[in-house]
TIMI-2910 file (N, C-alpha, C, CB; in pm, 1 decimal, decimal comma, always signed):
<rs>
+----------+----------+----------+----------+----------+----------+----------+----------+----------+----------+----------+----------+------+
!      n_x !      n_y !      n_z !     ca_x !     ca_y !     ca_z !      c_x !      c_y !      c_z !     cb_x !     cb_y !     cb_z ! resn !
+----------+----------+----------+----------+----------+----------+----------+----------+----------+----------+----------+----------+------+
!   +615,7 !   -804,4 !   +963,9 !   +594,4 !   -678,6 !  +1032,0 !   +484,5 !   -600,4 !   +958,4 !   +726,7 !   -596,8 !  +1039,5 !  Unk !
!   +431,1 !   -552,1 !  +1048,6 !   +306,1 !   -462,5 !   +993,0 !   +332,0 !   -324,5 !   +911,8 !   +218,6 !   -418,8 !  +1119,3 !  Unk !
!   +276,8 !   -280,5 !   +814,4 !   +343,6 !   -166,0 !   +686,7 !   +312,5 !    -53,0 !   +858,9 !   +199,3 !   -118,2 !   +456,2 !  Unk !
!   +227,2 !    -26,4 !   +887,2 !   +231,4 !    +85,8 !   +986,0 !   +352,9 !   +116,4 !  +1025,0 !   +160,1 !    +63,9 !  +1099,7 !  Unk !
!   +439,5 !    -31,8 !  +1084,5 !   +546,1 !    -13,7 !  +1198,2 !   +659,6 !    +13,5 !  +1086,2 !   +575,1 !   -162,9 !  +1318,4 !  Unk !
!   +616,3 !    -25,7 !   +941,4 !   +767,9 !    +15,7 !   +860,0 !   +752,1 !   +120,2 !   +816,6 !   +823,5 !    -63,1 !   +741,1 !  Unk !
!   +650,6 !   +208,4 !   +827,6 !   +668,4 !   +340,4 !   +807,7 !   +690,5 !   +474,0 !   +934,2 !   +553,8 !   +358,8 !   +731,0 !  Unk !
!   +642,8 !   +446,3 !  +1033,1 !   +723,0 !   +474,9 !  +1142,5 !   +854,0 !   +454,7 !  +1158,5 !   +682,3 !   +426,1 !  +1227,2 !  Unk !
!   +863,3 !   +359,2 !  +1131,7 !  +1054,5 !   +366,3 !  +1161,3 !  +1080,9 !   +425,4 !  +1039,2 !  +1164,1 !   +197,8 !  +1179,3 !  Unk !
!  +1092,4 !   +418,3 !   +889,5 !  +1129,7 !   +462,1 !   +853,7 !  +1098,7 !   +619,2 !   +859,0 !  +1133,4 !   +396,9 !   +788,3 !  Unk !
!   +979,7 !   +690,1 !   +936,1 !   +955,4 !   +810,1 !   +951,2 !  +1110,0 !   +861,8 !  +1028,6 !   +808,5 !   +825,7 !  +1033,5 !  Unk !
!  +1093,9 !   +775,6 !  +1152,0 !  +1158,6 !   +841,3 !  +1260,6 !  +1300,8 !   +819,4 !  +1194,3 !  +1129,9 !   +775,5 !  +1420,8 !  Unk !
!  +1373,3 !   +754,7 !  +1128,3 !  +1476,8 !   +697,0 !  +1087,3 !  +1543,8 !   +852,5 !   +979,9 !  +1426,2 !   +531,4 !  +1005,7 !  Unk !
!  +1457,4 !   +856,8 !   +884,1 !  +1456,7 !   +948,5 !   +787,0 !  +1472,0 !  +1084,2 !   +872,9 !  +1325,3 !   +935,7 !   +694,2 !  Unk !
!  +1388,9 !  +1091,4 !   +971,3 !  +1379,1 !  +1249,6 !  +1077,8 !  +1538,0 !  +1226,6 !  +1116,3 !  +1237,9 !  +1251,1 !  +1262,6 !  Unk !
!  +1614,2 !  +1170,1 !  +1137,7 !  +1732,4 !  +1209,1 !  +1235,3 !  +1858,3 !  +1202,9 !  +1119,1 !  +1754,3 !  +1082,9 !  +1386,5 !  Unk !
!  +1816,8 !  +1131,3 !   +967,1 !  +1926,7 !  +1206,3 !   +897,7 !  +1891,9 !  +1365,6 !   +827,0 !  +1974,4 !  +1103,4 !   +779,3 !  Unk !
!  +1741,5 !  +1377,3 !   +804,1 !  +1698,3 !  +1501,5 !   +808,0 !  +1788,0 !  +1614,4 !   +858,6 !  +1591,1 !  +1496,3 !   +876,3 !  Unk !
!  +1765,2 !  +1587,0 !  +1034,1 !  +1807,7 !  +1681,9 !  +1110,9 !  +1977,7 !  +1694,9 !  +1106,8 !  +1747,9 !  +1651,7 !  +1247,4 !  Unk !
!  +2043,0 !  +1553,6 !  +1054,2 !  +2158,9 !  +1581,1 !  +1055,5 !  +2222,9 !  +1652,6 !   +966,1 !  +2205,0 !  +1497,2 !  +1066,7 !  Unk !
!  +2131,1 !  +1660,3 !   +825,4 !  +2244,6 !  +1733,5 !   +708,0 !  +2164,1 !  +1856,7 !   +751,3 !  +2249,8 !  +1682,1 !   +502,2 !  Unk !
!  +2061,4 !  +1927,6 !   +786,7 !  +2052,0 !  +2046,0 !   +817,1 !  +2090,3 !  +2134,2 !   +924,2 !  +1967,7 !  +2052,9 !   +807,8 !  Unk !
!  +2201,7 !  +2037,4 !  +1046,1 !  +2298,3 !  +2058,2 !  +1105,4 !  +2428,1 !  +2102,1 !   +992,1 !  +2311,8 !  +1937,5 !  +1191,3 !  Unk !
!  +2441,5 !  +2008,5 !   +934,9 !  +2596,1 !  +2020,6 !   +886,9 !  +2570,1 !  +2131,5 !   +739,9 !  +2677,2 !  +1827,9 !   +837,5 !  Unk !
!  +2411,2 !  +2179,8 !   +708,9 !  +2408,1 !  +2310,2 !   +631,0 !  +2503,6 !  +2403,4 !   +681,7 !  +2273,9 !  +2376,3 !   +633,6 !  Unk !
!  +2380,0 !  +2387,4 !   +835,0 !  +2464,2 !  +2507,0 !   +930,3 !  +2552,2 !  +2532,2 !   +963,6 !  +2455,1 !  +2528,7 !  +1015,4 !  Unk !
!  +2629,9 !  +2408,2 !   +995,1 !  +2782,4 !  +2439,4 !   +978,2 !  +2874,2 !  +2491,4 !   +880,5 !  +2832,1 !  +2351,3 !   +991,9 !  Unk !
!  +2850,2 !  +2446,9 !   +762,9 !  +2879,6 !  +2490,8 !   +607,4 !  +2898,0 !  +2620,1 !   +657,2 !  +2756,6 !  +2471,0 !   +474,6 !  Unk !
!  +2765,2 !  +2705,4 !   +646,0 !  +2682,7 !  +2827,4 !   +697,4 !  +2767,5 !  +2872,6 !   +718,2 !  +2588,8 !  +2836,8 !   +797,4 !  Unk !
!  +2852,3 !  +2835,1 !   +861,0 !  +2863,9 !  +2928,4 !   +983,1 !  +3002,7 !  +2954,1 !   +978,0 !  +2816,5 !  +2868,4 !  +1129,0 !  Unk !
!  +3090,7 !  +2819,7 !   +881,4 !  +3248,8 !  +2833,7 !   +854,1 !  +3290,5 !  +2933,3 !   +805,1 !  +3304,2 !  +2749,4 !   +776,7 !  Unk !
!  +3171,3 !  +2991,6 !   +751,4 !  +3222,6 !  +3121,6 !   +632,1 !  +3254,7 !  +3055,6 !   +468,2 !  +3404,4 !  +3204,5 !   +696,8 !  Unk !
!  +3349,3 !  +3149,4 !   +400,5 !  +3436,9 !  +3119,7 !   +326,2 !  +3289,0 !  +3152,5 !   +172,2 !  +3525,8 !  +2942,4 !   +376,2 !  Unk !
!  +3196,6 !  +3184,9 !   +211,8 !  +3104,7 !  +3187,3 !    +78,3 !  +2971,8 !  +3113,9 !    +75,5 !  +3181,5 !  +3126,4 !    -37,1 !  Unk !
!  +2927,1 !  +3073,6 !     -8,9 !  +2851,3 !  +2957,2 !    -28,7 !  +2876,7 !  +2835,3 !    -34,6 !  +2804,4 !  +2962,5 !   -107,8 !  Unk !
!  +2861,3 !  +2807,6 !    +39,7 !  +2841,6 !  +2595,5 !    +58,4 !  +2860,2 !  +2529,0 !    -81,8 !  +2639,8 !  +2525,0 !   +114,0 !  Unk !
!  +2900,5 !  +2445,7 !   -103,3 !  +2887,3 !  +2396,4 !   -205,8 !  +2746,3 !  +2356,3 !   -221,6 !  +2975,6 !  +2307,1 !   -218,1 !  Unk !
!  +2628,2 !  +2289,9 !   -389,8 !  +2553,0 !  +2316,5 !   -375,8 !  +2488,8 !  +2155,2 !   -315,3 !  +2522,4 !  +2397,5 !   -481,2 !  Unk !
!  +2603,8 !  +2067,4 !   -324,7 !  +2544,2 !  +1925,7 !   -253,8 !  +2508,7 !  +1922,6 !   -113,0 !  +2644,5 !  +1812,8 !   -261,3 !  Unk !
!  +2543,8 !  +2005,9 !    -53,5 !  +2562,3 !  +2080,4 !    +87,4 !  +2418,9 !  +2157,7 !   +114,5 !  +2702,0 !  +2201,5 !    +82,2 !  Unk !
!  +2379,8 !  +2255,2 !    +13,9 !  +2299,3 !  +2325,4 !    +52,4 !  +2150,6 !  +2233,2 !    +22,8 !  +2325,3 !  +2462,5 !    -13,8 !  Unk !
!  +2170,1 !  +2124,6 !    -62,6 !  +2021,5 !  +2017,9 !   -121,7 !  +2016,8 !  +1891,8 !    -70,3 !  +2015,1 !  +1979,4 !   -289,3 !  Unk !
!  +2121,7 !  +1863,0 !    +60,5 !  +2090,8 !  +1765,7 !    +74,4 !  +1977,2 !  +1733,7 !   +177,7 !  +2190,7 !  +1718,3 !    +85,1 !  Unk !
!  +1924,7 !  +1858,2 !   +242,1 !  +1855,3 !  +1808,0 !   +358,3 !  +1703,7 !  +1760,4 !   +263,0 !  +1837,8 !  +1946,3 !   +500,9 !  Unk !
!  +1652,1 !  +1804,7 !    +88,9 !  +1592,3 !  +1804,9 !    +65,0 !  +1508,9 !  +1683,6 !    +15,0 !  +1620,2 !  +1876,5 !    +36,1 !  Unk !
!  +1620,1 !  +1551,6 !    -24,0 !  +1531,7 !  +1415,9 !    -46,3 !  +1501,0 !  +1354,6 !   +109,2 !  +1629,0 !  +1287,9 !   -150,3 !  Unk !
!  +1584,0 !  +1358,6 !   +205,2 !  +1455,6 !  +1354,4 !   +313,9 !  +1381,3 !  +1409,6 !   +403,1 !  +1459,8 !  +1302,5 !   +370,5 !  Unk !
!  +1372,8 !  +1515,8 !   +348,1 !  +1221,0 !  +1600,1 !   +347,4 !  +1140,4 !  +1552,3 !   +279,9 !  +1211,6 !  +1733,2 !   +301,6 !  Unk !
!  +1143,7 !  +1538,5 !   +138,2 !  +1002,3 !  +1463,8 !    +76,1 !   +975,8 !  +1352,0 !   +106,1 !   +989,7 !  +1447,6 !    -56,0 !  Unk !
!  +1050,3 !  +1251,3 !   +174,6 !  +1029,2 !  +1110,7 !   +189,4 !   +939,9 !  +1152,8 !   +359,5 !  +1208,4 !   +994,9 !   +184,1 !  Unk !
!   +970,3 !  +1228,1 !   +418,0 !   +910,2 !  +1319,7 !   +520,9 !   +782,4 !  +1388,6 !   +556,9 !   +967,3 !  +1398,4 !   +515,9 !  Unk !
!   +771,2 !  +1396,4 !   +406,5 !   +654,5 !  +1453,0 !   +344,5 !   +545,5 !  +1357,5 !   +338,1 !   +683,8 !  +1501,9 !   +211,8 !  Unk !
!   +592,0 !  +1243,6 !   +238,6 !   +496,1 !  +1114,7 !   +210,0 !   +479,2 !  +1027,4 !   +322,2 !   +549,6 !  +1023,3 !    +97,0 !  Unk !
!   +577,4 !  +1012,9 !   +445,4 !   +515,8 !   +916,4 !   +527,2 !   +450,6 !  +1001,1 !   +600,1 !   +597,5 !   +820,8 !   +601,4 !  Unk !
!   +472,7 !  +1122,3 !   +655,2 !   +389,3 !  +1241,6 !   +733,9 !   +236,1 !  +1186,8 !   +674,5 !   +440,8 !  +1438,0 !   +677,6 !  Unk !
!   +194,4 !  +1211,1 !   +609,5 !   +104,8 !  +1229,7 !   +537,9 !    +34,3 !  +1134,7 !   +559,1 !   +129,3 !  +1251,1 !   +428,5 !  Unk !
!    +69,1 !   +973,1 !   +575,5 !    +19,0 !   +874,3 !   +535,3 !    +17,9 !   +841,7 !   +722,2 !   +106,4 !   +781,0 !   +402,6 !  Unk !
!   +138,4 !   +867,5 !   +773,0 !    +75,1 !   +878,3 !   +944,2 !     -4,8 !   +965,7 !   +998,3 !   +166,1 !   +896,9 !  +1039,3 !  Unk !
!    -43,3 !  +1078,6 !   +955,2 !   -121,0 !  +1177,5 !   +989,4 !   -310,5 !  +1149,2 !   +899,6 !    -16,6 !  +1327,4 !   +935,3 !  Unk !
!   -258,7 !  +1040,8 !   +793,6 !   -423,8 !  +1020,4 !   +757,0 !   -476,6 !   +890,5 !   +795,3 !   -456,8 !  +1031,0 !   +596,9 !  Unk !
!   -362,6 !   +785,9 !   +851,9 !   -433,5 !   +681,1 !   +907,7 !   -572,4 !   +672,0 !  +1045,2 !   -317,7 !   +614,9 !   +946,2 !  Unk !
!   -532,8 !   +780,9 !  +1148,4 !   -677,4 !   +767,9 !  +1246,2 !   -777,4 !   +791,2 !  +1166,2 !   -698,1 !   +872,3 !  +1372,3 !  Unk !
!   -806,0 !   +906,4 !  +1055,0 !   -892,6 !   +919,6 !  +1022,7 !   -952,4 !   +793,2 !   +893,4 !   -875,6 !  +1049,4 !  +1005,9 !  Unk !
!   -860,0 !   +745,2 !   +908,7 !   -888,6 !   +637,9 !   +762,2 !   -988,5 !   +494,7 !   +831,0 !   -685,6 !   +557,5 !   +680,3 !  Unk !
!   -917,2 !   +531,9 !   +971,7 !   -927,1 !   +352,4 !  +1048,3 !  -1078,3 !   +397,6 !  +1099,7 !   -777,1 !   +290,5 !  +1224,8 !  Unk !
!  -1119,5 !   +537,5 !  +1092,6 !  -1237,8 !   +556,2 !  +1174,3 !  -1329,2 !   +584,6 !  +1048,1 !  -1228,3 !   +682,1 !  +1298,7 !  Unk !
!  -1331,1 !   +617,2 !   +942,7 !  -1398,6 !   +584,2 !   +815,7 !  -1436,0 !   +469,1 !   +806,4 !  -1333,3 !   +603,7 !   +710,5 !  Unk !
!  -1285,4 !   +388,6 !   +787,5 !  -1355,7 !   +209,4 !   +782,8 !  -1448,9 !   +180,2 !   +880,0 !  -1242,9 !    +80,9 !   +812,8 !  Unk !
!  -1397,1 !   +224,0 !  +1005,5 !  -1474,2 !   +158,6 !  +1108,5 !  -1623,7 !   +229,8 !  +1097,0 !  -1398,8 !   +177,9 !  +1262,3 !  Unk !
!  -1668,1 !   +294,2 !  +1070,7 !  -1804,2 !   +347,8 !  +1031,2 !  -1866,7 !   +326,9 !   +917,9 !  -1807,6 !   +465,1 !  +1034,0 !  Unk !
!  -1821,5 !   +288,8 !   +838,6 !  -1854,7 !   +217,1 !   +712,8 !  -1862,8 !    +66,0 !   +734,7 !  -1749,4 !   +248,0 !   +603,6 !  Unk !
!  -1785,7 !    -10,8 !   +801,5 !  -1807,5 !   -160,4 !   +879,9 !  -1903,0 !   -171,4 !   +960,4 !  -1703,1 !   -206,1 !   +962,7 !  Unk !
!  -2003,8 !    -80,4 !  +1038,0 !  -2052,4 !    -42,2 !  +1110,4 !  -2202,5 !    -65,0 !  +1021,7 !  -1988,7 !    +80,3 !  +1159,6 !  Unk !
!  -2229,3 !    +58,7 !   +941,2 !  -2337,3 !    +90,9 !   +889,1 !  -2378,4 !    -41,6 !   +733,0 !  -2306,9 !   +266,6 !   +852,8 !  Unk !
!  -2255,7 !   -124,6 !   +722,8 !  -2288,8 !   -228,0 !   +670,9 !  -2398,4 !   -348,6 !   +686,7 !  -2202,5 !   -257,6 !   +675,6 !  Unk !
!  -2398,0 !   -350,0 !   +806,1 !  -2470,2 !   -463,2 !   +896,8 !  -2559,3 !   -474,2 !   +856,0 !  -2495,7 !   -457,2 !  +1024,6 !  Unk !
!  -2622,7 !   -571,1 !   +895,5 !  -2814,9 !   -621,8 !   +900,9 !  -2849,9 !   -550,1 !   +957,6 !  -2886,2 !   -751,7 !   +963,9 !  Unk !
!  -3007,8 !   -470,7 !   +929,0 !  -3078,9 !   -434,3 !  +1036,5 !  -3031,0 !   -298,9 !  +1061,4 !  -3065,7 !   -527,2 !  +1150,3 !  Unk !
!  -2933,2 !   -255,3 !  +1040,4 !  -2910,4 !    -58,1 !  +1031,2 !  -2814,6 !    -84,6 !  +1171,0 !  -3108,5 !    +91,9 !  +1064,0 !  Unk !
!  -2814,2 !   -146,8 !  +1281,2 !  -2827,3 !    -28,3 !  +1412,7 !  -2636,8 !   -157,4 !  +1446,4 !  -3060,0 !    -39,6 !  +1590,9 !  Unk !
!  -2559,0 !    -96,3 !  +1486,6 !  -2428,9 !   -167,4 !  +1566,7 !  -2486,6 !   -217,5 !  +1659,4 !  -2308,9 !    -83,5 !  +1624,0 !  Unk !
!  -2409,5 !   -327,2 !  +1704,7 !  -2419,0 !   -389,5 !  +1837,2 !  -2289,2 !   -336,4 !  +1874,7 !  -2440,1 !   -555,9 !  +1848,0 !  Unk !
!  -2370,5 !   -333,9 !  +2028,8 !  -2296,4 !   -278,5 !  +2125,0 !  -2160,9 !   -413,5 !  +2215,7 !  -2432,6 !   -210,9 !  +2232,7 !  Unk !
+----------+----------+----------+----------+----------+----------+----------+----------+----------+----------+----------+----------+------+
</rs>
């Protein structure tokens, strides 16, 4: 499998336990009774950064693939791409 497609899934994979412990913050939240305990209130935070690093690395690939590809480009014989 191609690293692209294993970081997509693991993007999208990581997004829906994300969203789930910052559901069950809110619930904590909303029971009352004080403050959450503090495993409760940090857990939405290791996948956020893992969130962070594949974000990042899906959000700089078009521009990476169109660098190469212009740099593959201006390599050639003769200066000019074929069409």
């Amino acid at each position: 499998m191609n690293w692209n497609i294993w970081i997509r899934q693991i993007h999208r994979w990581v997004s829906i336990a994300f969203t789930v412990t910052v559901i069950a913050n809110f619930i904590a939240l909303a029971r009352g009774g004080g403050m959450p305990p503090p495993w409760i209130t940090y857990s939405p935070l290791p996948p956020l950064a893992v969130l962070l690093f594949t974000g990042l690395y899906l959000f700089a690939l078009p521009y990476v693939a169109k660098w190469r590809g212009a740099r593959g480009l201006s390599g050639r014989s003769g200066g000019q791409a074929r069409v």
